[in-house]
N, C-alpha and C positions, 0 to 999 in steps of 0.2 A: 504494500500500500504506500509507505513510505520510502523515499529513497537510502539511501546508504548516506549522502551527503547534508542531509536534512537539519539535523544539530551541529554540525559545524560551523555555520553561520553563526548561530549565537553564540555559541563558544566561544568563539572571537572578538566578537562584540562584547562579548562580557568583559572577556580577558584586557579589551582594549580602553573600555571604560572604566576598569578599574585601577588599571596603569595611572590612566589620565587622572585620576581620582587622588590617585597618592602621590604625585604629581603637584598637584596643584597644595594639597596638603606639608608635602615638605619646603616647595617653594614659599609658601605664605609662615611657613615657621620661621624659613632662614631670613626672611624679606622682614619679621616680626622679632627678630632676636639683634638684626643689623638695627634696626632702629633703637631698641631698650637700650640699647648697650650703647647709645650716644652716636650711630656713626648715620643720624638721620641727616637730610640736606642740610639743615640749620648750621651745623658745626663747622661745615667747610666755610664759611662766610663771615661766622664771627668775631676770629681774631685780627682778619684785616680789616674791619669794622673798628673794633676794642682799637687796635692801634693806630689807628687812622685817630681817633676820638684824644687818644692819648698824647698825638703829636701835636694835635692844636691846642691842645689844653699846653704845654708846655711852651710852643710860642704866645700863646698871650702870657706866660707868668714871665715870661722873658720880655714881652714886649710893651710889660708893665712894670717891669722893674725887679720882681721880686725873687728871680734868680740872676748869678753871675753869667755871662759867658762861658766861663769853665762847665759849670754844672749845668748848664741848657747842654755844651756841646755833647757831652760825657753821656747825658741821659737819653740823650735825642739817637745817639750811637747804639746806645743798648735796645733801644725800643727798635731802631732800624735792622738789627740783626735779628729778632726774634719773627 
């Protein structure tokens, strides 16, 4: 009545939705564990942010007086290495 090839089809089917299946499960784990763990987009952006913010705060303390030269140059050096 039925062929020989008849459940083969689902079998594959099955087999291939359930690949898919775990699949999509361990990619949203590694995709949810990259983010907890800090390495979401936010991070790459905000320490040339922070130091961007860093460096004008020290030209106005220099360009108000309240550092030397020395110590503008010294800390402006450090901020631009990091």
């Amino acid at each position: 009545m039925y062929g020989y090839d008849m459940g083969w089809g689902w079998h594959w089917m099955g087999l291939l939705g359930m690949l898919l299946f775990w699949l999509v499960v361990i990619v949203t784990a590694v995709v949810a564990i990259k983010y907890l763990a800090g390495g979401g987009p936010r991070s790459k952006h905000e320490p040339t942010v922070n130091r961007s913010a860093a460096l004008a705060i020290l030209e106005e303390r220099y360009a108000r007086g309240e550092i030397e030269r020395d110590e503008y140059l010294r800390k402006r050096e450090d901020l631009e290495r990091k």
